[in-house]
N, C-alpha and C positions, 0 to 999 in steps of 0.2 A: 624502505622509505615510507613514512605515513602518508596518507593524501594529505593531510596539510601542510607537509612540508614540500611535497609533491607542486602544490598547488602555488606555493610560494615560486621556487624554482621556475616555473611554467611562466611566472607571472612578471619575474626580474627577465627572464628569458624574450617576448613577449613587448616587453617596455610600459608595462603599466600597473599600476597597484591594485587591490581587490577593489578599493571604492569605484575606481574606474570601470573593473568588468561587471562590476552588480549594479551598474545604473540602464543596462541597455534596454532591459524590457521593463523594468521595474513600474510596478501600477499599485502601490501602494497609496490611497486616497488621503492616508493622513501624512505622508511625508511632503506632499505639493499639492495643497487644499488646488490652489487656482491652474494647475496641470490636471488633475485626476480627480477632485472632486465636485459634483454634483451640483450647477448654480440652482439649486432649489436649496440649498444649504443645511440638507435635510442630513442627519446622524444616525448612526447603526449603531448594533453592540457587534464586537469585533473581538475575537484572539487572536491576542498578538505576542509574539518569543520574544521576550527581557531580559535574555542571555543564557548560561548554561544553567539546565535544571529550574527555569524561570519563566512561564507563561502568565498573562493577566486578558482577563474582559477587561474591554476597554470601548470608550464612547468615539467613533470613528467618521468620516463622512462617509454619505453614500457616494459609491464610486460613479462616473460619468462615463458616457460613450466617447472613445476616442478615435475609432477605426470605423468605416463604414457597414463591418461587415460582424459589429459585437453586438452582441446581446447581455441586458442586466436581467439579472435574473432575482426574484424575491425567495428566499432559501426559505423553502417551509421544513426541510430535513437534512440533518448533518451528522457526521460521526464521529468515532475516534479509531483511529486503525492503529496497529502494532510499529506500523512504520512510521508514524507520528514521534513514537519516543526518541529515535534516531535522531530528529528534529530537536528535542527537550535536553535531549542529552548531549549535544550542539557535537555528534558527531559527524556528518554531514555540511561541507564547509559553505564558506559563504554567508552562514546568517546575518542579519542585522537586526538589530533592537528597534520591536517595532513592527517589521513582519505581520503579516496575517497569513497565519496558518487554515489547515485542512483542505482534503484534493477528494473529501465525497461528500456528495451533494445531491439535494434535489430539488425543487420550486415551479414558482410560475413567474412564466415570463410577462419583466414589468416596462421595459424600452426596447426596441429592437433599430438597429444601424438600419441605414438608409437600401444596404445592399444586402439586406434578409432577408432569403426566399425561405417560405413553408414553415414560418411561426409569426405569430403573433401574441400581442397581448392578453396576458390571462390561460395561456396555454401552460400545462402540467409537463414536464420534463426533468429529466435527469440529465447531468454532467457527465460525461469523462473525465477522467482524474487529468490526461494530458493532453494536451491542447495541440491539434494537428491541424495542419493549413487547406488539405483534403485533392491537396493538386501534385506534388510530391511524388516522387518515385516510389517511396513508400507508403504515402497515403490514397495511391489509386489503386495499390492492393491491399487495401486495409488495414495496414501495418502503423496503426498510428503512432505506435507509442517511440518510433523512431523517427519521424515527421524531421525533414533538414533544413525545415523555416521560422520554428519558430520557438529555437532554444539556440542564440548567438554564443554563447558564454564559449570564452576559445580556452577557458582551464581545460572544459570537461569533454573539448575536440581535442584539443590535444592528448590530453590523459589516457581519453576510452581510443583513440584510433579512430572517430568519427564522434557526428550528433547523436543525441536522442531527444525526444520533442522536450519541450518546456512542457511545466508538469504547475497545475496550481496549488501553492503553498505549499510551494517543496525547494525553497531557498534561491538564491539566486547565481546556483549551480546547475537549477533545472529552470534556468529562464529571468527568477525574480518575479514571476505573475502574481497579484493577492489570492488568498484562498478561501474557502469558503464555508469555515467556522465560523460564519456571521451572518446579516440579518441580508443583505446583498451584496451579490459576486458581478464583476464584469467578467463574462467568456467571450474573447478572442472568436473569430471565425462561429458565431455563434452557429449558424444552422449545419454546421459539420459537426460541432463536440458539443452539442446538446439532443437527445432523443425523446421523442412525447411519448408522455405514458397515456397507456388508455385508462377508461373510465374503472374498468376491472382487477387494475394494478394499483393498490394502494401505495402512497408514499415510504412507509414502513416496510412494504418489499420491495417495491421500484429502484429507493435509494441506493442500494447495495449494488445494481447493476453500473456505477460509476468505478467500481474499485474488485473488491473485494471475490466477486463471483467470477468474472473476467478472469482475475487473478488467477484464481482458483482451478479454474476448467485450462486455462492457458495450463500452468503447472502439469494437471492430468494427460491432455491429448498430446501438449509438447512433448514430455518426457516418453510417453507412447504407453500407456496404461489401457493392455487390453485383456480380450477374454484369459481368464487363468491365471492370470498373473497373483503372485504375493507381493504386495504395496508395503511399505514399513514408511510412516510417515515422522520426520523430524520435527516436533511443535504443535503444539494441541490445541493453538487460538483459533479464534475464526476460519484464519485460510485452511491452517492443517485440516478444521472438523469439513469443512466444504470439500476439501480435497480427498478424506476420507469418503463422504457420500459420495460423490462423485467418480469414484476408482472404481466402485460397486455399482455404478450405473453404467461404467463403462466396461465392466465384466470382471474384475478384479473377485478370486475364486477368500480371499482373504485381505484383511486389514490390518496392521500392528502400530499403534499411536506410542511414540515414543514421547514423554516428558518428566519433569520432576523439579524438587526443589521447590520455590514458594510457588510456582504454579501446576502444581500435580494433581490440585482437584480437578483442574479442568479436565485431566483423565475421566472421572465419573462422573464429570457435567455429559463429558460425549458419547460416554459408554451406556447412560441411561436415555440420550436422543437417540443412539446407533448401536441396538445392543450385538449385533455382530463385529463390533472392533475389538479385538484384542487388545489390550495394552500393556505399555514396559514401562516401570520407573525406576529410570537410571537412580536416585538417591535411595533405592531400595534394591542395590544390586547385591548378590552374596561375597566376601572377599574373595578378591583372587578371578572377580568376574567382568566382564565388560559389556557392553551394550554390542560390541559384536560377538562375542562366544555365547551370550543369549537368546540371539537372533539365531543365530547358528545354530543350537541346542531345539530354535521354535520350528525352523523350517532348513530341512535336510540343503546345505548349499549354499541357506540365505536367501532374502527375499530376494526377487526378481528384478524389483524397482524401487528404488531410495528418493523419499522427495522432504527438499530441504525446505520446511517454512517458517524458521526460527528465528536467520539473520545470523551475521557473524560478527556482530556486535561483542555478544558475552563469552566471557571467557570458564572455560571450566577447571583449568589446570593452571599453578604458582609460572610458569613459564610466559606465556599467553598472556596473562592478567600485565605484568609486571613488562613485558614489550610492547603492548597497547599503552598501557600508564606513559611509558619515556617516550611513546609518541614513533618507535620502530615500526610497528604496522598497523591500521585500521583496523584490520578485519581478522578473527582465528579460528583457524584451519580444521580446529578439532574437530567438529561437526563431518566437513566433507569429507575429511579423512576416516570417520566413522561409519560415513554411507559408502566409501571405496572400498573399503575390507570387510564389509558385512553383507556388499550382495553378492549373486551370483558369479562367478569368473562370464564376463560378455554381459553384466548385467545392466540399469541403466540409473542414471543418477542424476535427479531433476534439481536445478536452483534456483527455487524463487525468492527466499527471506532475502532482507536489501545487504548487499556487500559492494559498500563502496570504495574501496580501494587494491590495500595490498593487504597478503598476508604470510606468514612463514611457517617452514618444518610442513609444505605440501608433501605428502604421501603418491608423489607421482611415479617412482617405480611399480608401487600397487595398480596403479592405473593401467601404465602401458604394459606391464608383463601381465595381467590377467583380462585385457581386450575390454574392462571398463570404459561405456560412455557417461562421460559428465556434459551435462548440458545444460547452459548458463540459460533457463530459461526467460531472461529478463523483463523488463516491466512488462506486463499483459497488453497485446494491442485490443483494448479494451472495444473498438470498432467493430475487428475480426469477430465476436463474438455475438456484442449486447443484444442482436433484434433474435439470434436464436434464444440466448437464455430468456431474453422478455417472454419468449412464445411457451417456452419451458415455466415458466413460473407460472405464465395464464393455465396452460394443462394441467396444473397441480404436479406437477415431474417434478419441481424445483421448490421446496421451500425455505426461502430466506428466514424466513420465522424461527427456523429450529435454533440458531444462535444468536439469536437477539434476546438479551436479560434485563434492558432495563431502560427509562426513556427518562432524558434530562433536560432541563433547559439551557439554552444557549449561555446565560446570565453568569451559570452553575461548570459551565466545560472545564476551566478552569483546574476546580476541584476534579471532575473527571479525567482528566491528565494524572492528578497522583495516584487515583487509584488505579487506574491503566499500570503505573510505572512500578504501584508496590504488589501488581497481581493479587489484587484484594478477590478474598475468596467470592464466586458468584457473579463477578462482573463478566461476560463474556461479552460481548457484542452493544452497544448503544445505538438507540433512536437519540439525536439530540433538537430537539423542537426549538420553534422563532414565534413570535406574535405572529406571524403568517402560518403558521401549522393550524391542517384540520383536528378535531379530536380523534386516540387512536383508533386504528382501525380494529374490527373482531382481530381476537389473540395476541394482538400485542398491548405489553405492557404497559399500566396505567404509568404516572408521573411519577419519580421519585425526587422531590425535595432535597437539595441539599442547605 
């Protein structure tokens, strides 16, 4: 059953229709100007989801303080991550026209609620992608990204077996919070899910510690990526190349970047930042060969450790494609099923690309009869990590720079959205700048015009 229909089911079950559950945290400033926006009456430029395969800039209010305990924040830095298309591609339910998308960000703080300790105005920080309440079972061990207060939505308590936090501009399956591909954000619980950056961390690397490196390093240490190990990684955008450096700082004796198809340059985008990653491209396989008898041919057994950062959105085989189409299951299996039979027997097998529901033809005999762990390493508790990686980036250990290609304006995202979706050669990673952005900093790229 797909999550959508999944979600329908949940929702007849339940006694209430989707308009109903997507109204409960909903902070969208332009659907109730006089609820959520701003009596200074002052406008933003905002991305916002126009349906499937359909985002616009658009002229927005600045959002208002509603809770005692939020902060607005002036977004001088924003991105676009892989997980975003899931959004575009209105596969992730719940949307509505209108939405304000993006969950990475960075600014200065411009209002702060009445009950904000340890910011103030004009102070430099960066977001969490999810929004934790910080008092929580889960949020007093840092686990924020499952936070049990401040994502109601009872589709996706009932579906997953439990909460996981609201997430900003991530639909209103993960909350309905606005998100922060625009010129001002309100954060909830502001002095819990915002961190100051020092003088030393520019916004161009700071930014990243909201999403993406979190990600990243979760993925590694979750999955358990240590000395020796052969990594074989699924997906060669941002999180794969981070999660590539990252295996080798965590002792990984080998790398192998698996990708292909219209994104396979990004192969020798990462192979000329990391020139020890090996790489496989599946649409360059010989016949009669498979991305595991390759693996298997590269490393006597198969890698050690399989890590998924692709999503299981796309399909690769006539099967898959055509029971996603009719709406039988969200999400295909091919992938895992390709990291179950190509690592080691007891090997391990990490998930982080986003898989939101179901999927079919699992390869779970492979699993249980050769002592494979798979492990759903799910959203990064971005908390658990951000002040080491901060402290990692200030030692030069960590550079966010290596996959940042290009810096756009907020005006312009828009356009940045298609080229994200059609893997235009060269795009890896964006800065996307607001009228509130400093000029860049050393090494990162100047502006590109669209």
């Amino acid at each position: 059953m797909a999550l959508s229909q999944a979600a329908n089911y949940v929702e007849k079950a339940i006694g209430h229709t989707g308009d109903a559950t997507t109204e409960q945290n909903m902070t969208n400033p332009a659907r109730d100007r006089e609820k959520y926006a701003d009596p200074s009456g002052e406008t933003m430029k905002a991305l916002v989801w126009m349906g499937k395969n359909s985002v616009e800039v658009i002229d927005s209010p600045k959002p208002r303080i509603l809770e005692d305990t939020d902060v607005i924040v002036k977004v001088t830095g924003s991105t676009v991550c892989g997980s975003d298309l899931h959004l575009l591609h209105g596969v992730v339910v719940e949307m509505q026209k209108g939405d304000i998308l993006g969950h990475e960000f960075c600014g200065k703080v411009d209002k702060v609620g009445p009950a904000v300790n340890g910011l103030k105005e004009n102070d430099r920080v960066v977001c969490s992608f999810q929004i934790a309440c910080g008092q929580c079972m889960y949020c007093k061990r840092k686990l924020s990204s499952q936070c049990e207060r401040t994502n109601d939505n009872k589709v996706e308590n009932i579906m997953y077996g439990g909460r996981t936090a609201g997430m900003l501009g991530y639909s209103h399956f993960t909350g309905g919070f606005a998100g922060g591909q625009a010129e001002y954000v309100r954060v909830a619980y502001g002095d819990v899910n915002l961190l100051k950056l020092p003088d030393d961390v520019p916004d161009e690397k700071g930014l990243y510690l909201s999403d993406v490196l979190a990600t990243s390093w979760n993925c590694v240490v979750d999955t358990g990526v240590k000395e020796g190990d052969v990594v074989a990684i699924w997906g060669s955008g941002p999180i794969g190349q981070m999660c590539a450096e990252m295996s080798f700082m965590n002792g990984a004796k080998r790398v192998i970047m698996i990708d292909g198809g219209p994104a396979a340059w990004r192969l020798d985008f990462i192979k000329e930042k990391l020139p020890k990653v090996e790489t496989l491209n599946f649409t360059d396989l010989p016949k009669g060969e498979s991305i595991t008898s390759q693996l298997k041919k590269m490393e006597h057994g198969g890698p050690d450790v399989a890590l998924e950062c692709a999503a299981g959105e796309y399909a690769k085989g006539w099967a898959h494609y055509f029971e996603m189409l009719a709406g039988l299951e969200t999400d295909t299996s091919e992938i895992i099923n390709e990291m179950i039979t190509s690592v080691k027997s007891f090997g391990r097998c990490g998930v982080t690309g986003v898989y939101v529901g179901f999927t079919n033809h699992f390869n779970i005999g492979a699993l249980m009869e050769r002592g494979i762990r798979l492990i759903g390493n799910g959203q990064a508790p971005v908390h658990l990590y951000w002040e080491k990686l901060l402290k990692m980036i200030q030692s030069g250990d960590l550079e966010p720079l290596h996959m940042v290609t290009h810096r756009y304006d907020i005006a312009d995202i828009d356009k940045v959205y298609m080229k994200f979706d059609a893997r235009e050669k060269g795009v890896q990673k964006v800065f996307v700048q607001t009228k509130f952005s400093d000029p860049p900093c050393e090494g990162s790229p100047e502006l590109t015009k669209l």
